[in-house]
Each structure stands twice: as structure tokens, then as C-alpha cells.
C-alpha positions in Angstrom: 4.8 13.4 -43.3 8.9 12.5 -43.0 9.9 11.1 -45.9 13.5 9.6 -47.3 14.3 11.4 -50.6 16.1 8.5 -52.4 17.6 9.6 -55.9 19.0 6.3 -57.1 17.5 4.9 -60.0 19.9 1.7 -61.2 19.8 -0.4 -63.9 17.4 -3.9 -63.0 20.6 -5.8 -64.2 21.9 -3.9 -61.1 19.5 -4.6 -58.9 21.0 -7.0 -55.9 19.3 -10.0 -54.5 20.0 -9.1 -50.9 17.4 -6.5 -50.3 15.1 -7.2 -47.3 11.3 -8.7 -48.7 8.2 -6.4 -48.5 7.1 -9.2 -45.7 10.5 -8.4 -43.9 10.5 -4.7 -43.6 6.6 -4.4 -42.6 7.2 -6.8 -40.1 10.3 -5.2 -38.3 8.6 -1.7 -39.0 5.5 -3.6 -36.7 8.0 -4.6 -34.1 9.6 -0.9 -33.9 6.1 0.8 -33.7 5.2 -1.8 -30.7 8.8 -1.3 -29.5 8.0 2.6 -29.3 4.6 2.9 -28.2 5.8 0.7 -25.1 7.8 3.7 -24.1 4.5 5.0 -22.1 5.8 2.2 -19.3 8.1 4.9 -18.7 6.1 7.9 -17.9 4.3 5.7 -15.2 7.9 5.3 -13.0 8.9 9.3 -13.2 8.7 10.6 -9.7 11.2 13.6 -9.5 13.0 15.9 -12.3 15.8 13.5 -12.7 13.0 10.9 -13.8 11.8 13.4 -16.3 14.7 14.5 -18.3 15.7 10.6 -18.6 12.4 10.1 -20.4 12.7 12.8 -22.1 15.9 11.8 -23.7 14.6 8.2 -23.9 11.7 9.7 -26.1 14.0 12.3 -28.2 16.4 8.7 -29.0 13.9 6.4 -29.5 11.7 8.7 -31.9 15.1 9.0 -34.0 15.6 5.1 -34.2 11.9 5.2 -35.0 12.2 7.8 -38.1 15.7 5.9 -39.2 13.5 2.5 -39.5 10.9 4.5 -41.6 14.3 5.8 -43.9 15.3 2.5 -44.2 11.6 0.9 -45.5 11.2 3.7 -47.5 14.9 3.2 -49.3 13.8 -0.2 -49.7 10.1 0.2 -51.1 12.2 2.5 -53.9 14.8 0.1 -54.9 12.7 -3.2 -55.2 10.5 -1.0 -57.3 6.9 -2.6 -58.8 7.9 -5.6 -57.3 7.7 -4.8 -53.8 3.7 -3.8 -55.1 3.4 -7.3 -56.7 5.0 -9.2 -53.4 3.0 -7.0 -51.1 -0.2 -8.0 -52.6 1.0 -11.6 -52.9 -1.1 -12.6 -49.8 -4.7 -10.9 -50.6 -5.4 -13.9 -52.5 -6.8 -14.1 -56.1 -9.8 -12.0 -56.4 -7.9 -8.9 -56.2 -5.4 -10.0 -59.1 -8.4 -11.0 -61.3 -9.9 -7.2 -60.5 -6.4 -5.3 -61.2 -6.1 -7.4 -64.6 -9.7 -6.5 -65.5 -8.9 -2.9 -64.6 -5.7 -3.3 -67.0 -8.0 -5.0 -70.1 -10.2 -2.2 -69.4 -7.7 -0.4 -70.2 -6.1 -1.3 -73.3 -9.6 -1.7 -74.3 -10.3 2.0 -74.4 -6.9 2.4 -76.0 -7.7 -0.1 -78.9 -11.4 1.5 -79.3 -9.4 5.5 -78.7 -7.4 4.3 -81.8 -9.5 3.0 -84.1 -12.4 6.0 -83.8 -9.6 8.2 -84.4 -8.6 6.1 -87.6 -12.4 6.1 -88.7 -12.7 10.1 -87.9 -9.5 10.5 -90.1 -10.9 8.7 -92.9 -14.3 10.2 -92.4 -12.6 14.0 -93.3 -12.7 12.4 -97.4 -15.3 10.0 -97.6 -17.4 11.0 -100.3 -21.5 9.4 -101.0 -22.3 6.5 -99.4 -19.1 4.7 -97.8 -19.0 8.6 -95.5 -22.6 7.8 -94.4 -21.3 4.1 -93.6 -18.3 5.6 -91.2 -20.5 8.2 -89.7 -22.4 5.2 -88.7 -19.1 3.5 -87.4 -17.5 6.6 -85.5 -20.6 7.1 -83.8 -21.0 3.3 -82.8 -17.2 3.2 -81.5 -18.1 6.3 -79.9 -20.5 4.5 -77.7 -18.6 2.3 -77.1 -15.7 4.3 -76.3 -17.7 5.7 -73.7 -18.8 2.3 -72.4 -15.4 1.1 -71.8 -14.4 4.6 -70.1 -17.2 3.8 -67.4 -15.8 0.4 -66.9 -12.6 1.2 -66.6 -12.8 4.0 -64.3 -15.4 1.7 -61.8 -13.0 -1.0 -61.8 -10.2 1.5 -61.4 -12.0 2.8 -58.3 -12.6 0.0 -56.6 -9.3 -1.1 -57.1 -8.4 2.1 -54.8 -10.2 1.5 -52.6 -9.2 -2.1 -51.9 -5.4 -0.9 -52.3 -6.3 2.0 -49.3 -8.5 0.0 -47.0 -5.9 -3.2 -46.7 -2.6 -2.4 -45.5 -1.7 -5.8 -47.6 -3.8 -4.5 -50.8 -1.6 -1.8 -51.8 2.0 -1.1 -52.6 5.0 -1.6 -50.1 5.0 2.1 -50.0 1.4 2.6 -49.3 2.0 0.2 -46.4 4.5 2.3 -44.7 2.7 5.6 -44.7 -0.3 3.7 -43.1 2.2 2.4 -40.6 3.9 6.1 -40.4 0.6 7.5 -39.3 0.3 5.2 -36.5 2.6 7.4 -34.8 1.7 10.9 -34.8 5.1 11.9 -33.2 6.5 11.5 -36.5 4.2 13.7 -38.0 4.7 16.5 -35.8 8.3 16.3 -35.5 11.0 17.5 -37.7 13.9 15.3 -38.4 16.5 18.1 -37.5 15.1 18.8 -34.3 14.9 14.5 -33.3 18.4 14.8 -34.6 19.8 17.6 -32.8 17.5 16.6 -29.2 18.9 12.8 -29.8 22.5 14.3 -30.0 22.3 16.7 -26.9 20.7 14.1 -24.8 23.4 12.6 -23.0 24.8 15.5 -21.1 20.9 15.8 -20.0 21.0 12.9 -18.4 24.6 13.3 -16.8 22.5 16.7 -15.3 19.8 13.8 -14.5 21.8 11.9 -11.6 21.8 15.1 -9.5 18.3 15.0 -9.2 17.6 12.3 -7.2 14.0 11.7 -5.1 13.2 13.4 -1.6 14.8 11.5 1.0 11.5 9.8 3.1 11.5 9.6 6.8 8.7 7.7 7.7 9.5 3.7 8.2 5.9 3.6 5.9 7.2 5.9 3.4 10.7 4.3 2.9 8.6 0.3 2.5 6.6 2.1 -0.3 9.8 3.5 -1.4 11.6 0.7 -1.5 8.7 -1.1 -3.5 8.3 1.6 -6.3 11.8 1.5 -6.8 12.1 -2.3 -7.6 9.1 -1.6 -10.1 10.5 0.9 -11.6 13.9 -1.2 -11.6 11.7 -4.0 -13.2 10.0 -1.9 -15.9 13.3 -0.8 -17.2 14.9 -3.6 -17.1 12.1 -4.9 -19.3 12.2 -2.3 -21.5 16.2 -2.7 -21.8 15.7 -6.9 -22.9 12.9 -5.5 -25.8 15.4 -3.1 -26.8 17.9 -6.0 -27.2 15.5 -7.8 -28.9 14.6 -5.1 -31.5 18.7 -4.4 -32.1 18.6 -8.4 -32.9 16.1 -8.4 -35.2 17.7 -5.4 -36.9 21.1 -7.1 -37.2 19.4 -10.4 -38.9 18.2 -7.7 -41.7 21.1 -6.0 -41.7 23.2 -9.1 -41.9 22.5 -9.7 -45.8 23.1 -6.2 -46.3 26.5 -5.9 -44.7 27.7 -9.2 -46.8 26.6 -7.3 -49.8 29.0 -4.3 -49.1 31.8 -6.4 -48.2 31.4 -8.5 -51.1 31.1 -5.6 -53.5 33.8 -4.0 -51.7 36.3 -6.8 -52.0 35.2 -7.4 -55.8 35.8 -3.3 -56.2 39.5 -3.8 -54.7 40.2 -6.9 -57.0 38.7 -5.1 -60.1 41.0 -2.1 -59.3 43.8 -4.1 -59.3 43.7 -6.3 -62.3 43.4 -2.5 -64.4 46.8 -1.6 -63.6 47.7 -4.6 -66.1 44.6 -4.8 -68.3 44.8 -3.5 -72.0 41.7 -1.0 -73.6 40.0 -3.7 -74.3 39.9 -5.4 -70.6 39.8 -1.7 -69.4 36.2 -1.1 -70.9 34.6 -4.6 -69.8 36.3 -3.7 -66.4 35.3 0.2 -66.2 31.6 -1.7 -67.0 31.7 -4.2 -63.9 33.2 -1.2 -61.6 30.0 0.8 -62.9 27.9 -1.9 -62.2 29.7 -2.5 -58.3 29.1 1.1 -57.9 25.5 1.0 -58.5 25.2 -2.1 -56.4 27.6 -0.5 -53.6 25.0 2.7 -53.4 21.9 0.4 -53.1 23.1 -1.8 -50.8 24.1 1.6 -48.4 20.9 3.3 -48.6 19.5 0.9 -47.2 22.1 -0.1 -44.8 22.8 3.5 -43.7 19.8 3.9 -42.2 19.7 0.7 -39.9 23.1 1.5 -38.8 22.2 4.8 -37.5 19.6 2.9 -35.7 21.8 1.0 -34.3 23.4 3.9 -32.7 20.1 5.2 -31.7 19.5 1.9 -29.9 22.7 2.2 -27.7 22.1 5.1 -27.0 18.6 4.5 -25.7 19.8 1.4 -23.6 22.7 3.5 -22.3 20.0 6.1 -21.3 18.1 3.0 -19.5 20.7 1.8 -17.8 21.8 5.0 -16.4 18.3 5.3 -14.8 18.3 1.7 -13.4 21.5 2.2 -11.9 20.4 5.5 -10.6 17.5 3.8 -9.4 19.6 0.6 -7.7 21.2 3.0 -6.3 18.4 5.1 -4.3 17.0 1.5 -3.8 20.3 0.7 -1.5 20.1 3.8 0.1 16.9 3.4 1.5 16.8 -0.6 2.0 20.0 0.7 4.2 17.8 3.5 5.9 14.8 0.6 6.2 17.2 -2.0 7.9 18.9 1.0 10.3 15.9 2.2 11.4 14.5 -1.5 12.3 17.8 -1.9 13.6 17.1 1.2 15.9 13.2 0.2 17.0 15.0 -3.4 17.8 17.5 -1.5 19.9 14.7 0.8 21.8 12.6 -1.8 22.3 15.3 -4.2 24.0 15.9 -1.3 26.0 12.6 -1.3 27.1 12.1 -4.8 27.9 15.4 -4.6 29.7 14.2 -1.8 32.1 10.4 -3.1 32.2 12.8 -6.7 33.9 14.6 -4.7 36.1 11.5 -2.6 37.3 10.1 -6.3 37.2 12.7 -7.3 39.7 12.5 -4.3 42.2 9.2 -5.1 42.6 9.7 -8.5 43.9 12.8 -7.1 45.9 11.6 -4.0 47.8 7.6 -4.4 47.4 6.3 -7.2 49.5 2.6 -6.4 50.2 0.9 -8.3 47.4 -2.0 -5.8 46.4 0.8 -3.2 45.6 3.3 -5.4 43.7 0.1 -6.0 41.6 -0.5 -2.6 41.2 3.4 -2.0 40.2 3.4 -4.8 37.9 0.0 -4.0 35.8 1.5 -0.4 35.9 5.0 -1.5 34.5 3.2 -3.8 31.4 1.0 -0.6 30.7 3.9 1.6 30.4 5.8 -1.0 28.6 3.1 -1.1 26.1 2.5 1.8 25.9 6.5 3.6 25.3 6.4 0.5 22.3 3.6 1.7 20.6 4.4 5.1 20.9 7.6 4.1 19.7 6.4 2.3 16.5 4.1 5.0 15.8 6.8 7.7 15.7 9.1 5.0 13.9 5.9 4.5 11.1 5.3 8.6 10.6 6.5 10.5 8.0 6.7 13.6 10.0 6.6 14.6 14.0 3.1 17.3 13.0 1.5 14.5 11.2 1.4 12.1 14.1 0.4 14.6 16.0 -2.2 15.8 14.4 -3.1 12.1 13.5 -3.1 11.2 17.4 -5.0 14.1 18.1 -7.7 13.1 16.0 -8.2 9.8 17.0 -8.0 10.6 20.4 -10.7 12.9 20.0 -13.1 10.5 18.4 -11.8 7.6 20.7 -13.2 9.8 23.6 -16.5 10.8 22.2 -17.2 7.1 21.7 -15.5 5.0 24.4 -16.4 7.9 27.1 -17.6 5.5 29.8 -15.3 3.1 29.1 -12.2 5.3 30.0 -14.3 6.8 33.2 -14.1 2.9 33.8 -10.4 2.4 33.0 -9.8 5.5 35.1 -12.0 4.3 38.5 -9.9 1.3 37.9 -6.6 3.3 39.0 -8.6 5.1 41.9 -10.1 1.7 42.9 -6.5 -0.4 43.4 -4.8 3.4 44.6 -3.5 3.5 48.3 -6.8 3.7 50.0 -8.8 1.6 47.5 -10.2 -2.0 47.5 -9.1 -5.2 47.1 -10.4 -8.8 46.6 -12.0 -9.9 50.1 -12.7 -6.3 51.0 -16.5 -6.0 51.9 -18.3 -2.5 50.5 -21.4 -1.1 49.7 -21.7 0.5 46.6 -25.5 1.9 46.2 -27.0 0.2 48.7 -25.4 -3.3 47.9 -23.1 -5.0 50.3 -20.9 -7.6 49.1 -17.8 -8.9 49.4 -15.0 -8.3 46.3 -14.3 -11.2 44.2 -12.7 -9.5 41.4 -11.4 -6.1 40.4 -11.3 -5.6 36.0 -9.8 -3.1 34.2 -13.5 -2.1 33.1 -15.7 -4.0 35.8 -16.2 -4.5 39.6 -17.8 -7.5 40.9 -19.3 -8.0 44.0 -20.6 -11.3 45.9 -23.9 -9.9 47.6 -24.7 -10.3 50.9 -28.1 -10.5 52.4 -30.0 -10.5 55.7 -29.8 -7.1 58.1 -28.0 -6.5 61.3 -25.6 -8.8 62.0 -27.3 -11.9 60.0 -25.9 -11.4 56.5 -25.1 -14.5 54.5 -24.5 -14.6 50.2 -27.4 -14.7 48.6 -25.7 -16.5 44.9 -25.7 -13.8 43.3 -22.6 -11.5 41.9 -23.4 -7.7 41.3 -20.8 -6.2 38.7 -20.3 -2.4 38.7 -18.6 0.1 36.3 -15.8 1.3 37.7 -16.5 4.3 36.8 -19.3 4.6 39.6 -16.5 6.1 41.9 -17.0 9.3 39.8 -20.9 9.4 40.1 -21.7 11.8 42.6 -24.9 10.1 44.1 -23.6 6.4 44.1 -22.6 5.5 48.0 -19.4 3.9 47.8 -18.5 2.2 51.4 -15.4 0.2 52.2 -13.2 -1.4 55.4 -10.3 1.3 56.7 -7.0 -0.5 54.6 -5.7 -3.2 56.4 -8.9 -3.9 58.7 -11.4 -6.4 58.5 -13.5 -5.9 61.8 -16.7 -3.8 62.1 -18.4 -2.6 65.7 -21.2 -4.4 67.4 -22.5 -3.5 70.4 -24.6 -5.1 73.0 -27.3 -3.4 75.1 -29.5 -4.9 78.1 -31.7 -2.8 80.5 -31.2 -3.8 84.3 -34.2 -2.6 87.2 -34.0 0.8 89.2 -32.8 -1.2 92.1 -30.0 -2.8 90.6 -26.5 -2.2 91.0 -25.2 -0.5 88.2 -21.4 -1.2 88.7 -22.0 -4.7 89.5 -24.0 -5.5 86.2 -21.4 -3.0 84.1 -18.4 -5.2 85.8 -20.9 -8.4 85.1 -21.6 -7.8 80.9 -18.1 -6.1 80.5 -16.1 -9.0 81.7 -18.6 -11.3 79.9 -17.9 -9.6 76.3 -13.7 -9.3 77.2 -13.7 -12.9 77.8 -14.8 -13.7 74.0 -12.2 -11.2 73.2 -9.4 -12.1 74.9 -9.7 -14.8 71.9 -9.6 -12.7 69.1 -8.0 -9.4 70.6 -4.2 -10.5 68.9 -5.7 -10.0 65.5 -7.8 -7.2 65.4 -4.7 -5.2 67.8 -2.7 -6.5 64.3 -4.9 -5.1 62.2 -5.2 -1.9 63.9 -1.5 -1.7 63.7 -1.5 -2.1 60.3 -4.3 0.2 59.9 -1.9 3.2 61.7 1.3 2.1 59.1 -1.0 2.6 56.1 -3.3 5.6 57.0 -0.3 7.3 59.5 -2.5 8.1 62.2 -2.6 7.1 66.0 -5.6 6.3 68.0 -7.0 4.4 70.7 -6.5 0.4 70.2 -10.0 -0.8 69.8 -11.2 -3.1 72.7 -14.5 -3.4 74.7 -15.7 -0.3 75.9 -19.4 -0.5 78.0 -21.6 2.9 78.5 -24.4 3.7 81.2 -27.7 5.5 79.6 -30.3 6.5 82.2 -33.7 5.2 80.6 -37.5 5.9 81.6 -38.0 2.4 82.5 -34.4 1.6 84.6 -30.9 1.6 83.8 -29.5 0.9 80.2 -25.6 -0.9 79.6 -24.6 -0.7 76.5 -21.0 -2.5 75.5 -19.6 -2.1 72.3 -16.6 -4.3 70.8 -14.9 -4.9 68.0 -15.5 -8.3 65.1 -14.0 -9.8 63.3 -16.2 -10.1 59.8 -15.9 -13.7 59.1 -16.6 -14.6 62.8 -19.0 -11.9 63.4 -21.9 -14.1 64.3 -19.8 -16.4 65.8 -18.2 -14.3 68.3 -22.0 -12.3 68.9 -23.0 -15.8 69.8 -20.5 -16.6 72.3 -20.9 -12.9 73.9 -24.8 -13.8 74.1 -23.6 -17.2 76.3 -21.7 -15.6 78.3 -23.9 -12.5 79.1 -26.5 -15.1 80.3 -24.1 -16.8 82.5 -22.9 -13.8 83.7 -26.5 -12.6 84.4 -27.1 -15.6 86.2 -24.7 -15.4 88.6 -25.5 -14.1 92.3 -26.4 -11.8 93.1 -28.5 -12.4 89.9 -29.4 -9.2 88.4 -33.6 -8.3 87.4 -33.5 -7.1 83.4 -36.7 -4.8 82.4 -38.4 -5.1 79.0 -37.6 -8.6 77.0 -35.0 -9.8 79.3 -32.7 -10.6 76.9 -29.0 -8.9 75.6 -29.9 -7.5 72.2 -26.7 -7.4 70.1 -26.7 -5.3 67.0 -24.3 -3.9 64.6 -23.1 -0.3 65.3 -24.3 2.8 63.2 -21.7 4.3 61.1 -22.2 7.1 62.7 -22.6 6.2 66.2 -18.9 4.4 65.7 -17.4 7.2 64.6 
């Protein structure tokens, strides 16, 4: 245990009224334990070596001030003497002055009863007869009760240790203090030389400290949690620097008393000094008295005030230290709010650049695309690249390092396709299903075995209105059909749709005329029957096959009416096939029917085998091909 080894021993008429109370010393000695303990705040902000040796030196400086304010309760405990005892005990209350006064009347009791048996065993050495029998009786009684009051007083004597151990305000000032002392085990360990010396080599430590500053982050995340560690850190010590001024107050209002005693002394020392240079032997010997006396009261008054002084040292020292690491720490906070604000500064400036070339792509597309199924295509293609360059963007922006993203992307990628596998074969069939040769809304198909027309075309879904009926009778039957779109990548789904840029489909018409008739008359007859519904209709489907040439780049035959002659077991078969238009298609095979009759009935009027009728049909896939 560190102890101050005070020699002084003054005269009680020397004894100076200014010395801190018991209360007073055990209550700043509190707030330097609490002061010290909070140091641990510190070890929770180190992140780097620089951090390190400023706590260290912290620690080294603030166990010192801590040892100088145990010098200084000490030095006072031993000048105020047995009356730092009496004060200190002043608030147990009454019942442990009643036990110490019993313990002290036990004691001159055995004294008084010590005395007289050893007056009685004197006198017993030459008592003769009757009076040595009387003071056998006598020594042996006090005896008894010598022994009686030994017991008592050593009971009472240990219970009054025992109270005095157990209360920190039961015992002496200096009983107080080591309980206090061994509150902080640094002080037990440590030896004042080496708190000395470390407290006195500290500050080129930290000078080394500044050097040593934290890793530079990259990440846009990293810096934010940068930049919020360091304003903790920033708060802590600034915390830790207004307790520190608060300890260095309360020091200073004990000190205060202490320092007016010196100065007093001092200037009574000075007046004293010169009123001997015209004093006679007389005057010199009252005076050489009084200087004896100032001395005495000069030398308390400093050891006491020695030691808070050094503290006082200590605590610049310590706040120095602190605010050498705050500033170091401002100053890594600036450099990375600066690094925060230029890299936002830089994702503003990419994005912008983005947006900027996602309006001018925006722009072209309206400019040099006119079809409106392809600037659709462009456009939803421009906002998925836009979206997708910014979140790349921020994500490279956000990551600490290149590989981690990487390896981060990689990961979620991986688990993103185990579980959303049909839903990216649908976002996929989307791109094949608005490509160059894929559908649009209006566009009839079949897609396993379901004919409908396209009402819609979703990134994840297909929808169909279904048509009913067979040959050339379909009508919607109210319902929609919706499809994956990933059903164009199913091997045994039939996916049927019109060639780009054509809306007609093939019908054909087919009567079967006697042996005897005609043939080229009733070819002429049905041929020129079916070319005259045409004629009304031929301008668009001749546009749509021109249209159908500029997208696929092929040449062909224009489609128009064509009729074919089939030699059949019960006469002669014409067959005419011609091109509809879908939303007129029964329509137009209704007007061909009209006019077939008509032509039929014109004479010569031509003899039909079998029903008798035209039967109009829609053309095989195959057989138009």
C-alpha cells in the first residue's frame, strides 16, 4: 500500500485552522476515485495504435493525480491528529461514543483494580497472624475481579474494532483513506517512481501518437460508420475533459484556504524578518519564537498543499493529453465527412450523367424509331439499363472493397436463381416475346392448343383473350388465358403466331361440279366470284404483305386468289383459295358464299354433285405453306 511518510510533528499551539475537515478530504478523495474509475470510457473509443498510447498516457497521468490526492489526505489525516478520529466519527451517532467510553472506563477500571492488588500483594509480603489471612482474602477477591474487568474490556475493545473496520465513518480519518485506497487496486500494484517517471515521459508518447492515425475506409458504408464513431469518441472525451475541469475546481476550493495560509505566513515571515534588524535581545527572542512558530505553521500548511499542486499539474496534463486526442480525432472526422460529401458529390455527378444519356437515348427514340412496338421495346430497354447502371453504381459506391461486392453479388445471385428460377425464365421469354419476330397486343396465337388474341404482354405474364368455335366460326368466349412467359422455352408447348406485320389467314373454297360440266367455265365462274370480294380488301392485305417483305427481307408472290382443279371419283373438284383479313374473316367468307351462288346461277347454270353447296373452310397450316 502507497503511503506518504510525513515527519512533522508541531506543537498544537501550532496547529493552523485552515486544514481541510475529515468530511472535506473523504469527499474530494470520493470524487477523484469516481473521476478515475471513469477512465474505462476511454478504452471503449481506441481503434488504432495512436488510440492506445493516448490512453495509455491518460492512465499513467491520471493514476499519478490519483496517488498525489491520497499524499495529500494522508498529510492531512497526520496533522489534524486524534481529532480527525473524533470528527470522522462525528456522524455514526451516539451509540458508538457511549461503547468507546465504556471501552475507556473499562479501562481505567482494570488500571485502578491492577493498582490496588499490587498494593495489597506488597503488603501481604509482611502481614503477620490474622490481618495476612484478611489480605489473602482481599488479593484473591481483586484478583477475580481483575480478571472480570480484563474480559470486559477486551469484549468491548473488540467490538469497538470491529465497528471502526466495518463503517468507513466508524473509524479514524486514516482508516478511511486506506479503505478508500483499496478501491483502486492500481495503486496497490504500482510503484510511485514508476507512475512518476511513465507520467513524465508521456508527452512525447503522445506527440509519436498523432502519426498513427486509423485506416483510411473506402466503402461510402464504412466512412457513415466512420464518421459516427468518431463524433462518439469526440463526445466521450469531451466529457471526460468537463469532469476533469470539474475535479481541478473542486481541488482549488480546497486548496484555496491552504494557499491564503502560505501567503499569510509568508508575508508575517517577511515583516518579522524585518522588524529584527532593529529589535534588541529581548524583542529578538519573542521574535526568533513567532519565526519558529511561522515555520512550523509554513511546513504544515505545504505538506498538504504540495501535494494538490502536483495534482494540479497532473490534471493539465491529463486534459492536454485529451485534447490532443479530440483534435486528433476532429481532425480524422473532417477528413472523412470531406471524403463522405466527395464521394456523394461523385454518385450525384454519375447519376446525372446517366439520366442525361438515358434523355437523349429517350429522344432518339422518338426521332429515328417510329414503329410503336419497337420504341416500346427501346424505351423499357433504356429504363432497365438506367436502373440498372444506378444500382450498380450505388452498390460499388456502398462497398468497402471491389472482391467483396463481388463475392457478395455472387452469392446473392446464386440464391436469387435457385429461388426465382421460373420467374427469370419468365423475365427472359419476355425479351424473346417483344424481339424482332415476336408478338404484340392484337396479334392472334396459339400457345398449347389455345387461340386467342393478345391483350397484354407483362414482364412475368402473357394474356390471351380466348377464342372459340372451329373453322372459320371463332368468336371470344369471356374468358382471358394468362401464360408464363417462360412457356417459349418449354419444348412441347406449341407456340403459333401471325408472320410480323400481317393480320390475314388463308381460306379456301371448294365445290364439286358434274362430269359433264365445263371445267374452265365454272373455274372462270367461282374465281371471278371470290376476286370480286377481293377487289375490296386486296389494298390492305397487298400493304400488309409489303410490310411483311420490309420486316422478314424476303420476296414472294403477292397473295391474291388462286383456284385449283382436283379430279374426284364422283366429278370434278375447284378449289379457290384467298387471302382474310381476321377481323372480317366471316364477313368476307359470307360475301364469297353470295356471290358463288349467283355466279352458279348464271347460264349456262352449272349441275354441283354431293351437297350442292360452296363449302368454305380455313386452310391447313400445312396445306398454305
Amino acid at each position: 500500500m502507497l503511503t506518504a511518510q510525513v515527519s512533522i510533528s508541531p506543537e498544537p499551539a501550532a496547529k493552523i485552522p485552515s486544514l481541510p475537515a475529515p468530511q472535506d478530504v473523504i469527499s474530494l478523495l470520493k470524487q477523484n476515485i469516481d473521476w478515475y474509475h471513469q477512465i474505462s470510457q476511454e478504452d471503449q473509443i481506441t481503434a488504432d495504435p495512436g488510440d492506445v498510447l493516448f490512453v495509455d498516457q491518460g492512465r499513467q497521468t491520471a493514476t499519478e493525480a490519483l496517488r498525489l490526492a491520497f499524499d495529500f489526505a494522508r498529510a492531512d489525516a497526520q496533522l489534524l491528529g486524534p481529532e480527525a478520529s473524533g470528527q470522522s466519527r462525528a456522524g455514526s451517532g451516539g451509540h458508538y461514543d457511549s461503547l468507546l467510553h465504556s471501552a475507556q472506563a473499562a479501562d481505567d477500571e482494570v488500571k485502578q483494580t491492577q493498582a490496588e492488588l499490587d498494593s495489597d500483594k506488597k503488603n501481604l509480603a509482611t502481614a503477620r497472624g490474622a490481618n495476612r489471612k484478611k489480605l489473602q482474602s482481599t488479593v484473591d477477591e481483586l484478583q477475580s475481579e481483575l480478571a472480570l474487568a480484563q474480559d470486559r474490556s477486551q469484549t468491548l475493545h473488540k467490538l469497538v474494532q470491529f465497528i471502526s473496520g466495518s463503517s468507513g465513518s466508524g473509524g479514524n480519518l486514516s482508516t478511511e483513506i486506506d479503505q478508500l485506497q483499496r478501491t483502486v487496486p492500481e495503486l496497490q500494484t504500482m510503484p510511485q517512481s514508476q507512475t512518476q517517471s511513465q507520467a513524465k515521459g508521456a508527452a512525447p508518447v503522445a506527440a509519436e501518437a498523432t502519426a498513427n492515425k486509423r485506416p483510411v475506409s473506402s466503402g461510402a458504408v464504412s466512412v457513415i460508420e466512420d464518421l459516427f464513431s468518431l463524433s462518439h469518441a469526440a463526445g466521450i472525451l469531451k466529457r471526460r475533459i468537463e469532469a476533469t475541469d470539474a475535479l481541478t475546481r473542486a481541488a482549488q476550493k480546497v486548496r484555496a484556504p491552504l494557499i491564503a495560509e502560505v501567503a499569510s505566513v509568508s508575508q508575517q515571515g517577511e515583516q518579522a524578518a524585518k522588524a529584527a534588524d532593529t529589535s534588541d535581545p529581548a524583542q529578538l527572542d519573542q521574535l526568533r519564537s513567532q519565526l519558529d512558530t511561522l515555520n512550523a505553521r509554513f511546513k504544515q500548511a505545504s505538506t498538504v498543499l504540495l501535494p494538490l499542486s502536483k495534482q494540479q499539474v497532473m490534471f493539465e496534463l491529463y486534459k492536454n493529453n485529451l485534447t490532443r486526442w479530440r483534435d486528433v480525432i476532429m481532425a480524422e472526422y473532417a477528413a472523412a465527412l470531406r471524403r463522405m460529401l466527395l464521394r456523394l458529390t461523385i454518385i450525384g455527378i454519375v447519376i446525372l450523367i446517366f439520366f442525361i444519356l438515358a434523355e437523349t437515348w429517350r429522344r432518339a427514340v422518338f426521332r429515328y424509331v417510329h414503329d410503336p412496338r419497337r420504341r416500346y421495346q427501346f424505351l423499357l430497354l433504356r429504363r432497365i439499363v438506367l436502373w440498372c447502371a444506378i444500382a450498380i453504381t450505388i452498390g460499388f459506391a456502398l462497398a468497402n472493397e471491389i472482391g467483396s461486392i463481388a463475392t457478395f453479388a455472387g452469392l446473392i445471385t446464386a440464391g436469387i436463381a435457385v429461388a426465382l428460377q421460373n420467374v427469370i425464365m419468365a423475365i427472359a421469354g419476355y425479351f424473346f416475346l417483344i424481339g424482332k419476330y415476336g408478338v404484340r397486343v392484337g396479334d392472334r396465337v396459339q400457345i398449347s392448343g389455345v387461340t386467342g388474341d393478345v391483350i397484354d404482354i407483362g414482364l412475368i405474364r402473357l394474356h390471351l383473350m380466348e377464342l372459340g368455335g372451329t373453322g372459320i366460326e371463332r368468336q371470344p368466349t369471356g374468358r382471358v388465358v394468362v401464360f408464363s412467359n417462360a412457356v417459349v422455352f418449354q419444348p412441347t408447348a406449341s407456340f403459333f403466331k401471325q408472320i410480323p406485320g400481317t393480320n390475314f389467314v388463308w381460306h379456301e373454297v371448294s365445290l364439286t361440279l358434274a362430269p359433264e360440266s365445263d371445267y374452265s367455265v365454272a373455274e372462270q365462274r367461282v374465281l371471278g366470284a371470290v376476286e370480286k370480294v377481293y377487289a375490296d380488301y386486296r389494298g390492305q392485305i397487298e400493304e400488309q404483305y409489303r410490310e411483311m417483305e420490309r420486316s422478314l427481307d424476303i420476296s414472294s408472290p403477292p397473295p391474291k386468289p388462286r383456284s385449283q382443279l382436283r379430279v374426284m371419283q364422283g366429278g370434278l373438284e375447284v378449289v379457290v383459295r384467298y387471302p382474310v383479313a381476321l377481323e372480317r374473316a366471316m364477313e368476307i367468307d359470307d360475301r364469297v358464299t353470295r356471290e358463288l351462288l349467283k355466279s352458279l346461277a348464271q347460264p349456262p347454270k352449272l349441275r354441283l354433285v354431293g351437297t350442292g353447296t360452296p363449302n368454305i373452310q380455313p386452310v391447313a397450316a400445312d396445306q398454305a405453306a
